[in-house]
C-alpha positions in Angstrom: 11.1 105.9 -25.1 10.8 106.3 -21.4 11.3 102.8 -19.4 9.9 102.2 -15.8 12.7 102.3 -13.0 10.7 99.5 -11.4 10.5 101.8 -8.5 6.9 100.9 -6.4 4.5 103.5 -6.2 3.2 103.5 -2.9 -0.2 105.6 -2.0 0.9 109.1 -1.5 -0.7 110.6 1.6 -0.1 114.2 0.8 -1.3 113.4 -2.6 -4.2 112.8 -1.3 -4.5 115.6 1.0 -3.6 118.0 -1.5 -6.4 116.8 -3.9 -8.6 117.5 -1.1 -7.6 120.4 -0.4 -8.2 121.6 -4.2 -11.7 120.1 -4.6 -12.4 121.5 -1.0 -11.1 124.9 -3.1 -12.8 124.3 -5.9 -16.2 124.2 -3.8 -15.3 127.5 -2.2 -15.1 129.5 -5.0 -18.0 128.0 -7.5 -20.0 128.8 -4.2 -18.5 132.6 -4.2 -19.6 132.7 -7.8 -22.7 131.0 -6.9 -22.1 128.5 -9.5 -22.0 130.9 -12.5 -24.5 132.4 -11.8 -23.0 135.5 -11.3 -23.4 136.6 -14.7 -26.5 136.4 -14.1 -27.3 140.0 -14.1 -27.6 140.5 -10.1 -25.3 142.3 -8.4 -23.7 139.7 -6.2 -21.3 141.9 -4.4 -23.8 143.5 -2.5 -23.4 146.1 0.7 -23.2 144.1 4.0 -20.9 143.0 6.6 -19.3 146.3 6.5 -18.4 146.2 2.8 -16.5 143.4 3.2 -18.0 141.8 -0.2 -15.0 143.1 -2.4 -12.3 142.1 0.2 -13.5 139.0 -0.1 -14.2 138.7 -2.9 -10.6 139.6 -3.9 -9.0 137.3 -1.7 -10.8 134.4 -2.6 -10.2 135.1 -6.2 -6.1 135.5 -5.8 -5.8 132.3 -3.6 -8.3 130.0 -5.3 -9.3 131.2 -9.1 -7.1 128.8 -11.8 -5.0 127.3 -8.7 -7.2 124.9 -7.6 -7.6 123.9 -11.2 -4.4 123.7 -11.6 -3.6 121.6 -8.2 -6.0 119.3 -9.4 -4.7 119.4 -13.2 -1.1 118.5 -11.6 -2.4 115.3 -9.3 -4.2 114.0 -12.7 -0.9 113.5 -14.2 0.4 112.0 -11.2 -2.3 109.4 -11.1 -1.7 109.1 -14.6 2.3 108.3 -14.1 1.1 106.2 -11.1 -1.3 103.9 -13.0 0.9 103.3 -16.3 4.1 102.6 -14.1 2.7 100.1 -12.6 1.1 98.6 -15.9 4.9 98.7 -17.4 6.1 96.9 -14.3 4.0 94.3 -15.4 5.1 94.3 -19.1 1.6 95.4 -20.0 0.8 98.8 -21.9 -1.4 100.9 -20.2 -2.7 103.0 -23.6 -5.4 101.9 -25.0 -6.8 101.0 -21.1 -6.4 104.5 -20.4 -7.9 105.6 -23.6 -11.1 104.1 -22.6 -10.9 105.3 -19.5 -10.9 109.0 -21.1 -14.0 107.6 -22.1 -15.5 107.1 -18.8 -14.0 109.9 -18.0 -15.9 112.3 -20.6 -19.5 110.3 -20.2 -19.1 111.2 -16.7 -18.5 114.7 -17.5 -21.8 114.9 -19.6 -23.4 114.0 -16.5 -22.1 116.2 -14.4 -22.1 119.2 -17.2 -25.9 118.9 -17.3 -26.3 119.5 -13.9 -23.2 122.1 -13.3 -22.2 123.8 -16.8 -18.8 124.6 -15.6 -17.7 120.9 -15.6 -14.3 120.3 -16.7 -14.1 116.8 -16.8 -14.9 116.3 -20.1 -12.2 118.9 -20.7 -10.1 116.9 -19.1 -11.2 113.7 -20.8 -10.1 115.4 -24.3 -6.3 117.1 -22.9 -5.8 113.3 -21.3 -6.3 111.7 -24.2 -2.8 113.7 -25.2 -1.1 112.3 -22.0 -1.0 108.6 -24.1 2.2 109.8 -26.9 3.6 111.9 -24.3 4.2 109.6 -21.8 5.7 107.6 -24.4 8.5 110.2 -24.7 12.0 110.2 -22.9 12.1 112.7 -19.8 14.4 115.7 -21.7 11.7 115.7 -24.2 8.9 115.9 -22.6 11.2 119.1 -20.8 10.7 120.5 -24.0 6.8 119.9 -24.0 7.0 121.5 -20.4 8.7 124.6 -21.8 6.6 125.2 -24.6 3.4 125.0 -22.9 4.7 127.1 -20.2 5.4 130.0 -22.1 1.6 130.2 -22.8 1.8 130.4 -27.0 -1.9 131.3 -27.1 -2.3 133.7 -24.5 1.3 135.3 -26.4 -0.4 135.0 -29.9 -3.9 137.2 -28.1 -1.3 139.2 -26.7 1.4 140.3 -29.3 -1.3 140.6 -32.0 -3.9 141.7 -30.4 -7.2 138.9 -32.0 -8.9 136.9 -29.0 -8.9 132.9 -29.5 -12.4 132.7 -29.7 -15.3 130.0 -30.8 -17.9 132.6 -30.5 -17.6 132.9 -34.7 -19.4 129.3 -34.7 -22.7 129.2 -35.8 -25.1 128.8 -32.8 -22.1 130.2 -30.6 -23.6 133.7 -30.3 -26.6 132.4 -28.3 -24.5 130.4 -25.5 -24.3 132.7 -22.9 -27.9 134.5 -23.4 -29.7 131.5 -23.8 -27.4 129.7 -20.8 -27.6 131.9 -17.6 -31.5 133.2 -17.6 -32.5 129.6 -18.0 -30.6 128.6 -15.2 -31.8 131.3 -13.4 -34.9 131.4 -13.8 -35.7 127.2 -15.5 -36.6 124.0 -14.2 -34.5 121.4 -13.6 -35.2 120.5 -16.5 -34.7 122.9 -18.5 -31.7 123.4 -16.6 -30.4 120.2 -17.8 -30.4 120.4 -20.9 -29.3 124.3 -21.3 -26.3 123.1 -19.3 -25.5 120.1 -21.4 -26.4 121.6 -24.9 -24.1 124.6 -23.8 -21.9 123.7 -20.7 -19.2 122.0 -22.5 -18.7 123.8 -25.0 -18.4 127.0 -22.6 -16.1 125.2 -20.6 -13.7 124.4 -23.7 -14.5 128.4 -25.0 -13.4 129.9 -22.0 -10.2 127.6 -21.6 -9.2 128.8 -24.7 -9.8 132.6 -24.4 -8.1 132.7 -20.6 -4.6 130.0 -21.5 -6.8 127.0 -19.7 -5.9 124.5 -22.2 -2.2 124.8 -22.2 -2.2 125.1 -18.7 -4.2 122.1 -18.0 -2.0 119.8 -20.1 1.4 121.5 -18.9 -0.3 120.7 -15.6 -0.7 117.0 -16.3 2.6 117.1 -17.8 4.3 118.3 -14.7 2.3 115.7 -12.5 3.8 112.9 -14.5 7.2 114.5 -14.5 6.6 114.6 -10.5 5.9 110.7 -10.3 9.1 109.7 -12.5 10.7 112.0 -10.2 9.6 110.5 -6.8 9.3 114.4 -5.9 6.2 113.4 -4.1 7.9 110.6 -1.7 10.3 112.1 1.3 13.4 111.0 -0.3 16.8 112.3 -1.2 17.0 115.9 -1.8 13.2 116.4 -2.6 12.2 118.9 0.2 15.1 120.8 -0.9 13.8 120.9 -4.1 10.5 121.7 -3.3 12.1 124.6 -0.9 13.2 125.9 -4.5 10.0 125.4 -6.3 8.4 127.2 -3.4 10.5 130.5 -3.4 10.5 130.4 -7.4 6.5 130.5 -6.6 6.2 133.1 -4.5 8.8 134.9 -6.8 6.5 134.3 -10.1 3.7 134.7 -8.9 4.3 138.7 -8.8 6.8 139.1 -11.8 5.4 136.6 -14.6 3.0 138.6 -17.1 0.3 136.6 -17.6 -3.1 135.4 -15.1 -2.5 131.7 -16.4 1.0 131.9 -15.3 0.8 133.9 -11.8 -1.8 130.6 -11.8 0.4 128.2 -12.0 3.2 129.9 -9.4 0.8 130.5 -6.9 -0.4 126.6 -7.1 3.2 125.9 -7.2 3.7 127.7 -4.4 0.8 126.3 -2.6 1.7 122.6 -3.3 5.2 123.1 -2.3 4.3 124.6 1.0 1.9 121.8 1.7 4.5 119.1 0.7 6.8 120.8 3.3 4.6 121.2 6.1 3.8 117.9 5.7 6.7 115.7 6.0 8.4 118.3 8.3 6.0 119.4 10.8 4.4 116.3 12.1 1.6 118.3 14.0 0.7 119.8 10.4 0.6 116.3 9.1 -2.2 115.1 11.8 -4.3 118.6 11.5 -4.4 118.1 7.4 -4.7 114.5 7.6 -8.4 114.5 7.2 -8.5 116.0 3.7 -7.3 112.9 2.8 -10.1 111.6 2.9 -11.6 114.0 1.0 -9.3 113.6 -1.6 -9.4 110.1 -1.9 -13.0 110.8 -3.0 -12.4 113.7 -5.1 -14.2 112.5 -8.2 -17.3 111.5 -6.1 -16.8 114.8 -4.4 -16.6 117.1 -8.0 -19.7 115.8 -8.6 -21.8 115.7 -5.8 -20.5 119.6 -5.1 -21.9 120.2 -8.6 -25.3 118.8 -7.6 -25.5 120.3 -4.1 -24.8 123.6 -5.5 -27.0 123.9 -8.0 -29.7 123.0 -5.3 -28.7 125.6 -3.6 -28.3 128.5 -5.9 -30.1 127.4 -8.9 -33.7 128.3 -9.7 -34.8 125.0 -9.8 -33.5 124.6 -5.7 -33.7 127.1 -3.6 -32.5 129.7 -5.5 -30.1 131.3 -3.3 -28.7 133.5 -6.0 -30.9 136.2 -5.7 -30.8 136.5 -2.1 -27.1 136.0 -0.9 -24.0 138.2 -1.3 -20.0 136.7 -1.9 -20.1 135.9 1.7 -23.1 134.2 2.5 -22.2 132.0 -1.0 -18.8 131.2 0.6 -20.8 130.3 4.0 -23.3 128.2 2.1 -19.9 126.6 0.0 -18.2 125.6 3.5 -21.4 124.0 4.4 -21.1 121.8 1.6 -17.8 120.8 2.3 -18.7 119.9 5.8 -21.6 117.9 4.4 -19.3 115.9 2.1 -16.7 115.5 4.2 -19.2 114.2 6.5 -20.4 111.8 3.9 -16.4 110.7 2.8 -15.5 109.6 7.0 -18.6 107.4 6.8 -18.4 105.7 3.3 -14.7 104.9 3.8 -15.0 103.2 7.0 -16.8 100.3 4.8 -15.2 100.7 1.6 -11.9 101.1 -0.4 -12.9 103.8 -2.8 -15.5 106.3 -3.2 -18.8 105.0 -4.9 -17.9 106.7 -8.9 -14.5 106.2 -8.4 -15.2 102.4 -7.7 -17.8 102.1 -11.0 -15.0 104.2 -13.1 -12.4 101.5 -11.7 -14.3 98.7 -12.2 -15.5 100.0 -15.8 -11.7 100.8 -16.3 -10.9 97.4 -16.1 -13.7 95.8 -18.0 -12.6 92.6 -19.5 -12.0 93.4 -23.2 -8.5 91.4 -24.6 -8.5 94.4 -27.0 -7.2 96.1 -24.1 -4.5 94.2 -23.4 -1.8 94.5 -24.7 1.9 93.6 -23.9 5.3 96.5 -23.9 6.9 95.9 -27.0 10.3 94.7 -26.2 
């Protein structure tokens, strides 16, 4: 059983920062997409600014599509390291706590998949709930989690024998995505609403296991914890030569490993190790960055409020941009709504510790039930 090194876990700046920077990512390309509503039939790549659409397009899609997920997937299993270390350094057990929290966590999500249906939160509710044995486990061992999820055994099962993972053989399954997309194209909000929630997560959990999503999201929280027993995220010892290592091995993987989920996870590699660099080494890169921290000290508050100002933007029920703007435009309108919440995350945290659902989550988290409390067995 793993033991805390009674190490403290000071807040982690660049943590921070790099959470904003993938929910600031995150924004960019739902708003290239125009929140899913690209499938929507219209042709969203359309001829202007020189034919630019594609390029863009393309480059939006190889720097952002499954890494910013996957940033964000990593930094959840930091915070989840972060919060049961310091429970153990307490003698308490953090499990059932942060059972309840995937709770929260997943009611949230409902909220936010009826307004956006490509919420992952409750996805991540569900894949969290498996952080509470693992964590339990010595550090070689969960190595051996690590390595089997990283080898992507479902996307090698589609591959080597040729049937898609698929929950389209459900009954009801076959009218998701024509039922889905004209409503929200054409629906109230409403209507909107509930096509989103009746069908959002389960689109969410159908597409994460036709394109390697679920093992990657839980090799991603995996790794994040294996980061905070590590220290890799604190400027100590030998850790920017190690993340000198995990950034050539990322730039190296991401052109020679077969599969999208995994050129995923070495370009997000490669990302995070560049930023983790820059920032303890180039102090003038520190200070330009430094406001994303704030962004990312928010980033639940921010996942969701991206969610509703997008939809109001491209949905039917708002202004409906989808049927008038190209990739470009979208990404425009999606900076825009970064600037807006960014905006909105300098002025709440000059008054206040944490942003407004991360507050209500935390206070909720920590709801006095003695059920909850329980004591490290010694």
């Amino acid at each position: 059983m793993y033991r805390t090194t009674n190490l403290p876990n000071t807040r982690i700046e660049v943590a921070d920062a790099l959470r904003g920077i993938a929910v600031a990512g995150i924004i960019l390309f739902h708003a290239r997409e125009h929140f899913n509503l690209y499938w929507s039939g219209l042709d969203y790549l359309r001829a202007g600014f020189g034919g630019w659409e594609q390029t863009v397009a393309g480059a939006l899609g190889f720097l952002l599509s499954g890494k910013m997920y996957a940033i964000f997937a990593l930094l959840f299993g930091l915070s989840f390291f972060i919060q049961s270390d310091n429970q153990a350094q307490r003698g308490n057990d953090f499990s059932l706590r942060f059972a309840w929290r995937m709770v929260l966590l997943f009611i949230i999500g409902l909220v936010n998949a009826a307004i956006y249906n490509g919420d992952v939160l409750t996805y991540y509710a569900v894949f969290g709930l498996l952080m509470i044995p693992i964590g339990k486990l010595p550090n070689r061992w969960v190595w051996v989690i690590a390595a089997l999820l990283f080898i992507q055994p479902l996307e090698l099962y589609q591959h080597f024998s040729g049937h898609t993972l698929s929950l389209r053989g459900i009954e009801g399954m076959e009218t998701l995505y024509p039922t889905l997309y004209p409503t929200l194209a054409t629906g109230t909000f409403a209507q909107s609403a509930r096509a989103s929630l009746v069908y959002g997560p389960i689109s969410s959990f159908a597409w994460g296991l036709e394109h390697g999503r679920a093992t990657q999201t839980l090799l991603m929280f995996v790794l994040g914890m294996l980061a905070g027993r590590y220290r890799l995220f604190y400027d100590e010892g030998r850790n920017r030569r190690i993340w000198g290592g995990l950034l050539a091995a990322g730039i190296l993987g991401t052109w020679l490993v077969p599969f999208e989920a995994m050129r995923n996870l070495m370009t997000a590699t490669a990302i995070v190790a560049a930023v983790v660099l820059l920032w303890y080494g180039l102090p003038g890169f520190r200070r330009a960055l430094h406001g994303m921290t704030f962004f990312g000290r928010m980033s639940l508050t921010n996942y969701l409020l991206q969610s509703l100002l997008g939809t109001a933007l491209f949905y039917n029920w708002g202004m409906g941009l989808y049927r008038h703007v190209d990739v470009i435009y979208g990404t425009l309108a999606g900076v825009g709504i970064i600037l807006v919440q960014y905006l909105f995350c300098r002025l709440w945290l000059r008054r206040h510790t944490h942003g407004p659902v991360e507050w209500v989550w935390k206070k909720l988290t920590w709801i006095d039930l003695p059920l909850f409390d329980r004591k490290i067995a010694s």
